[in-house]
C-alpha positions as CSV (number, residue, x, y, z in Angstrom):
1,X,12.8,-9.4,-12.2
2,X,12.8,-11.9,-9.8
3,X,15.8,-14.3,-9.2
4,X,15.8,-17.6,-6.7
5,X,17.3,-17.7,-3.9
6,X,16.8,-20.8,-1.5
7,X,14.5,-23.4,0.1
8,X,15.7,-23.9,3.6
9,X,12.9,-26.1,5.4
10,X,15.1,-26.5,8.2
11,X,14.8,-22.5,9.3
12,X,12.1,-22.5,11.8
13,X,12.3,-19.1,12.2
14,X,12.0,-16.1,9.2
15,X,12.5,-13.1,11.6
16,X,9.4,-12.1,11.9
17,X,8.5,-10.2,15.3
18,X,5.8,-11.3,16.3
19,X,7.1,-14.8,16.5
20,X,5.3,-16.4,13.5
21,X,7.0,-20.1,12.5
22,X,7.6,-21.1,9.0
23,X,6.4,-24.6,8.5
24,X,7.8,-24.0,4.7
25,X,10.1,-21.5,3.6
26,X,10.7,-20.3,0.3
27,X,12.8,-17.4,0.0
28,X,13.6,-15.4,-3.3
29,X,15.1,-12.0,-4.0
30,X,13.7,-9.1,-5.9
31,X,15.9,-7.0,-8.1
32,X,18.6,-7.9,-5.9
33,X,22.4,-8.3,-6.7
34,X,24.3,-11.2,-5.1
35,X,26.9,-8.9,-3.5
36,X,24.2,-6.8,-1.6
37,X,21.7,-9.3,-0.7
38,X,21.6,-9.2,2.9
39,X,22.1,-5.1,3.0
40,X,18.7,-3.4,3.1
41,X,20.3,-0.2,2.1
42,X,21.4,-2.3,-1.5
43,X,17.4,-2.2,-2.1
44,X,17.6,-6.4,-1.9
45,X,14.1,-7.8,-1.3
46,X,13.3,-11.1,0.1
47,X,10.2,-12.7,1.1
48,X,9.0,-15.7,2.7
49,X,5.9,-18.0,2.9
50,X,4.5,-19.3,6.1
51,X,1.9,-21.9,4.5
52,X,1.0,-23.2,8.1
53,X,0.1,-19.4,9.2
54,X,-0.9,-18.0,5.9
55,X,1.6,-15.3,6.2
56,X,3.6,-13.7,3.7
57,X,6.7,-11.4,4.8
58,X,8.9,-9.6,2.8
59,X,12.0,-7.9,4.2
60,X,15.0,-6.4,3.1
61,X,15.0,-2.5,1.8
62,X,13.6,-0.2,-0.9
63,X,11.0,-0.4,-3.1
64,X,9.0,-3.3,-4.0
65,X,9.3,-3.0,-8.0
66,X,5.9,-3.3,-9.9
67,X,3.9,-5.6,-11.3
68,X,1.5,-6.5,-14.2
69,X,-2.0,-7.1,-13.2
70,X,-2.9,-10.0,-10.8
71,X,0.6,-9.7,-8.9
72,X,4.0,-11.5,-9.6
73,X,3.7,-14.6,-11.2
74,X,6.1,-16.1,-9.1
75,X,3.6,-15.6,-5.8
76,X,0.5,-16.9,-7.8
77,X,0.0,-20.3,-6.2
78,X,-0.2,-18.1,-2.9
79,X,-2.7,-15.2,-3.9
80,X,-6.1,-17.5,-2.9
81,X,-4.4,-19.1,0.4
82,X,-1.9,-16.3,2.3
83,X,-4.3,-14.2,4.8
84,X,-1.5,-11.4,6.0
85,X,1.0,-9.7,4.8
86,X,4.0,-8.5,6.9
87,X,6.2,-5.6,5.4
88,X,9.8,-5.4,6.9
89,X,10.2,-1.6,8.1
90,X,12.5,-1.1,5.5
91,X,10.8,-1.1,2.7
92,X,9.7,1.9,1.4
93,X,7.1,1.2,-1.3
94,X,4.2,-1.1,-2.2
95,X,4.6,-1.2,-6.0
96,X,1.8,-0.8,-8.9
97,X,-0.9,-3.9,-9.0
98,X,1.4,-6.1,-6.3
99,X,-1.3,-7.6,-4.5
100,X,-3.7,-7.1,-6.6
101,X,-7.0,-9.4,-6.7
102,X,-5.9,-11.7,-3.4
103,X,-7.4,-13.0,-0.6
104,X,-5.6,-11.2,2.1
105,X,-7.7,-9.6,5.2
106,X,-4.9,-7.7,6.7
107,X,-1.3,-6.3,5.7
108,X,1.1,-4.6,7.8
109,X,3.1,-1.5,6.0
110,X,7.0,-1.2,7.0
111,X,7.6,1.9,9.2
112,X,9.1,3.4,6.3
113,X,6.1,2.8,3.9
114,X,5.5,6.0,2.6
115,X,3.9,5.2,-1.1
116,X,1.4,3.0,-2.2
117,X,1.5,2.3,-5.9
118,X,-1.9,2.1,-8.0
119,X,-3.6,-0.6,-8.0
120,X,-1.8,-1.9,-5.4
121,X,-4.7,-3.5,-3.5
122,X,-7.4,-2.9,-6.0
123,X,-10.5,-6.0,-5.7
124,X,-8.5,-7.4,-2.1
125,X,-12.2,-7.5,-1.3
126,X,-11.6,-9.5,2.0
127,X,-8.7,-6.8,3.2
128,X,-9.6,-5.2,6.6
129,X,-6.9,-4.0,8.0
130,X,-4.1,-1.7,7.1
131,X,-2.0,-1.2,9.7
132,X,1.4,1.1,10.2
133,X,-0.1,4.1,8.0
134,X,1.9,6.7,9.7
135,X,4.5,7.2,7.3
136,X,2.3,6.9,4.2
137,X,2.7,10.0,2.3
138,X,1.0,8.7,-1.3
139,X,-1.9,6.4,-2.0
140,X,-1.8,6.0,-6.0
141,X,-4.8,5.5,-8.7
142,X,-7.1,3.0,-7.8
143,X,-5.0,1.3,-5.0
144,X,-7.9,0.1,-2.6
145,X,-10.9,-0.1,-5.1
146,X,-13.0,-2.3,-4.5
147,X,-12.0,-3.5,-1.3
148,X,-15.3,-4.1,-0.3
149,X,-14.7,-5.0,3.5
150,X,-12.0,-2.3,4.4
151,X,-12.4,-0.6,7.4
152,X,-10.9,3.1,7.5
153,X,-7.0,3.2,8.0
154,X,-5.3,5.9,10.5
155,X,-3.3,7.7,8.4
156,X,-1.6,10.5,9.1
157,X,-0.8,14.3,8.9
158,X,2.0,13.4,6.0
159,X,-0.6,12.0,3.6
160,X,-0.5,14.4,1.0
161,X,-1.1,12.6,-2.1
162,X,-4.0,10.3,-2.9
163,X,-4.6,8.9,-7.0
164,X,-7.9,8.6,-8.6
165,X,-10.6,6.1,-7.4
166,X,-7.9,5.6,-4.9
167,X,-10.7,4.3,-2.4
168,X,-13.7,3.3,-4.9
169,X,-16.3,1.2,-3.8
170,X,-14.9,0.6,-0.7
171,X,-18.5,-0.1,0.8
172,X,-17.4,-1.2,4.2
173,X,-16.2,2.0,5.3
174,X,-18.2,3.8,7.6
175,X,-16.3,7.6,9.5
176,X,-13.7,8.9,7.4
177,X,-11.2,10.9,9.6
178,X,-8.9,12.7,7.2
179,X,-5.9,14.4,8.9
180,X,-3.9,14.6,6.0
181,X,-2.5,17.4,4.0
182,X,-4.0,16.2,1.2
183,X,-2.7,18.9,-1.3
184,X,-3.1,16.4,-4.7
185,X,-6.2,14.8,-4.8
186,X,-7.9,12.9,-7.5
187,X,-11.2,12.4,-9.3
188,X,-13.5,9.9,-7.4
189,X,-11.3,9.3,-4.7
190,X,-14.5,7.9,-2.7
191,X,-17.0,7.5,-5.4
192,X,-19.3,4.9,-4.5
193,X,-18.7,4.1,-0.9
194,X,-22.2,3.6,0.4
195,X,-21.2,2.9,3.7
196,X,-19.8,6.3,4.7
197,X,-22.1,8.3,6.9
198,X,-19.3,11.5,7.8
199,X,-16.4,12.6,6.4
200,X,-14.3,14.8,8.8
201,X,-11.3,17.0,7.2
202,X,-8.9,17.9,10.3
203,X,-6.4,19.8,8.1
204,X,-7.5,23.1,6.9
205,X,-5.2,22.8,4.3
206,X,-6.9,20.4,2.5
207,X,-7.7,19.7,-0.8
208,X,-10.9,18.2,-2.5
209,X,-11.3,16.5,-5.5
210,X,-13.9,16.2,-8.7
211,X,-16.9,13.1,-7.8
212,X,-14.7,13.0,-4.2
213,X,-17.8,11.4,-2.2
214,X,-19.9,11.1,-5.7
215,X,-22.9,8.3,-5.1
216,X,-22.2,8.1,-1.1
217,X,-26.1,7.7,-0.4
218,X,-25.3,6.7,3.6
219,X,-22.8,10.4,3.9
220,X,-24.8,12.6,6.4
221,X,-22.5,14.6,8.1
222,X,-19.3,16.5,6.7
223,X,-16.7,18.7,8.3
224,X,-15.0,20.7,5.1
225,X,-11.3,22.5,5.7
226,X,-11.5,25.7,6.8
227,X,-9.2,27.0,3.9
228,X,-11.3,25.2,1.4
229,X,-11.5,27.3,-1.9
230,X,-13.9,25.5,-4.0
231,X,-16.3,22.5,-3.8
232,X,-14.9,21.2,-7.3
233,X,-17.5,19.5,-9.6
234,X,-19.9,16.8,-8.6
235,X,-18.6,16.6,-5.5
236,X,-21.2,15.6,-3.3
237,X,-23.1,14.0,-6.8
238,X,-25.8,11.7,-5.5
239,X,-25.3,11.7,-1.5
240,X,-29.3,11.2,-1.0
241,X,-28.8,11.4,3.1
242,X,-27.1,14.4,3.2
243,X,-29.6,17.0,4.8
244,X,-27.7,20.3,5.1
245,X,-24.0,21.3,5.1
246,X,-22.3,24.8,6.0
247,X,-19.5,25.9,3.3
248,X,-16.0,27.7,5.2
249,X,-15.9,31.5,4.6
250,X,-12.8,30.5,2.3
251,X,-14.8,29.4,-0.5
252,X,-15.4,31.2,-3.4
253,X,-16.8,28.6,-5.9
254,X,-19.4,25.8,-6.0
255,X,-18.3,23.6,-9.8
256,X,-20.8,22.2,-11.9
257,X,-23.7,19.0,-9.9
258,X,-21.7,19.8,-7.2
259,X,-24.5,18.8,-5.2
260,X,-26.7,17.5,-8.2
261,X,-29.3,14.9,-6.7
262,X,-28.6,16.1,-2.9
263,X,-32.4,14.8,-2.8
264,X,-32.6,15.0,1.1
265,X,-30.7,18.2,1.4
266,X,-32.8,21.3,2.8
267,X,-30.6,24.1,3.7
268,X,-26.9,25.0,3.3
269,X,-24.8,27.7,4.6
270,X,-22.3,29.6,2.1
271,X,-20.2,32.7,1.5
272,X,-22.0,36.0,0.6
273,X,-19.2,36.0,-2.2
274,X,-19.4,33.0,-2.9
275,X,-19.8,31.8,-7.1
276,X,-22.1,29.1,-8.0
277,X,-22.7,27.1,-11.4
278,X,-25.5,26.4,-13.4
279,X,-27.0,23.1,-12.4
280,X,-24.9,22.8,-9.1
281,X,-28.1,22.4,-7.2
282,X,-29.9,20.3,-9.6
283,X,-32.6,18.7,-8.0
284,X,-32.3,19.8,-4.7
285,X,-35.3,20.8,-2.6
286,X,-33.8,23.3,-1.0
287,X,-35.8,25.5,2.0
288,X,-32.9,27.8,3.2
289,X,-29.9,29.6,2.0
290,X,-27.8,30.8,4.0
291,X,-25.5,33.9,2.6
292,X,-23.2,34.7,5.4
């Protein structure tokens, strides 16, 4: 729930660190009690429009609580207008659906962001940038779908957790460099994304998902975990440019379409031992196999 605070045009200055200036304040809190408004530590949240700069900032501590679809209704007359978003490094959490549908082109996460809820971002389809990624450790269902000019955050080693369709559609991107754990990964995570022409996994722990890079007709080039166990089904559904790819000598199981309509695919390296299902290879011409 959301409870007003104050209108203080006088401020001329919100905190902000990179020096923005509020031309008109608004300030409410989120979920906050009166007696621990000003502690981050109370989990108070407060947020500010800069109307002259576009900006929306919101500081204080915890988690941003979450919302119904299209956002808070309190920050509606703001979803079309405010271009960035500035998290105070305090908070910890984006919550489900938050900003959901705007017209932002670039957000900055707190230092302490380390979940971002489903839906979160879902059809922001002028959002950019993400920026201050390291501490993300959880990207929920459907959180940048459709954010059709996104441009491939830096997270880091500690992301470990990313939701269903998390990154659906998301046709702008181009190199995926995945350093994550990634231990829990969804279906579809980047079904659709016709833009992607590699995906590189730099953790051999890795994980992948069912339809992971489903429909990416520009993916060429892929760099799998070396401790991969299985290419899970439908994988690689549909990725008409990819011409070859070379399995890790951990994998003992290629699912069901796993590489079903691979149509420019000619050769591809695998296990001796290694298992694979009816129709994974459906229509694709293949010249070499490669049983290592």
């Amino acid at each position: 729930m959301f409870s007003t605070g104050y209108i203080d045009k006088k401020m001329k200055h919100s905190g902000l660190s990179n020096g923005f200036i509020i031309a008109a304040l608004m300030i409410r809190t989120i979920g906050a009690c009166a007696a621990g408004m000003d502690d981050p530590a109370a989990g108070s949240l407060r947020w500010s429009v800069d109307t002259a700069h576009h900006c929306l900032y919101v500081y204080g501590g915890g988690d941003m609580p979450d919302a119904q679809p299209g956002g808070y209704e309190e920050w509606n007359e703001w979803k079309d207008s405010i271009t960035t978003v500035v998290l105070g490094d305090s908070i910890t959490a984006v919550g489900q659906w938050v900003f959901s549908g705007w017209g932002i082109r670039s957000i900055r996460l707190g230092r302490m962001t380390n979940t971002i809820g489903a839906h979160a971002f879902q059809y922001c389809r002028s959002l950019q940038d993400v920026r201050s990624t390291e501490q993300v450790a959880c990207i929920g269902a459907s959180a940048f779908a459709y954010c059709d000019s996104l441009r491939w955050p830096a997270f880091s080693d500690r992301l470990d957790t990313i939701g269903d369709y998390a990154f659906e559609r998301c046709t702008a991107l181009d190199s995926l460099v995945l350093t994550g754990r990634m231990s829990v990964v969804g279906s579809s995570v980047f079904a659709g994304c016709s833009g992607v022409t590699s995906a590189s996994f730099y953790n051999a722990q890795a994980q992948m998902g069912r339809r992971m890079f489903y429909g990416c007709v520009s993916l060429q080039q892929v760099a799998l975990p070396k401790s991969l166990q299985r290419i899970p089904e439908a994988a690689f559904s549909g990725c008409t440019a990819l011409r070859s790819i070379s399995l890790p000598q951990s994998v003992g199981n290629i699912d069901e379409r796993a590489f079903s309509g691979c149509s420019s695919m000619r050769s591809i390296d695998l296990p001796k031992a290694c298992r694979v299902a009816p129709h994974a290879l459906d229509g694709v011409p293949l010249r070499r196999m490669n049983r290592y």
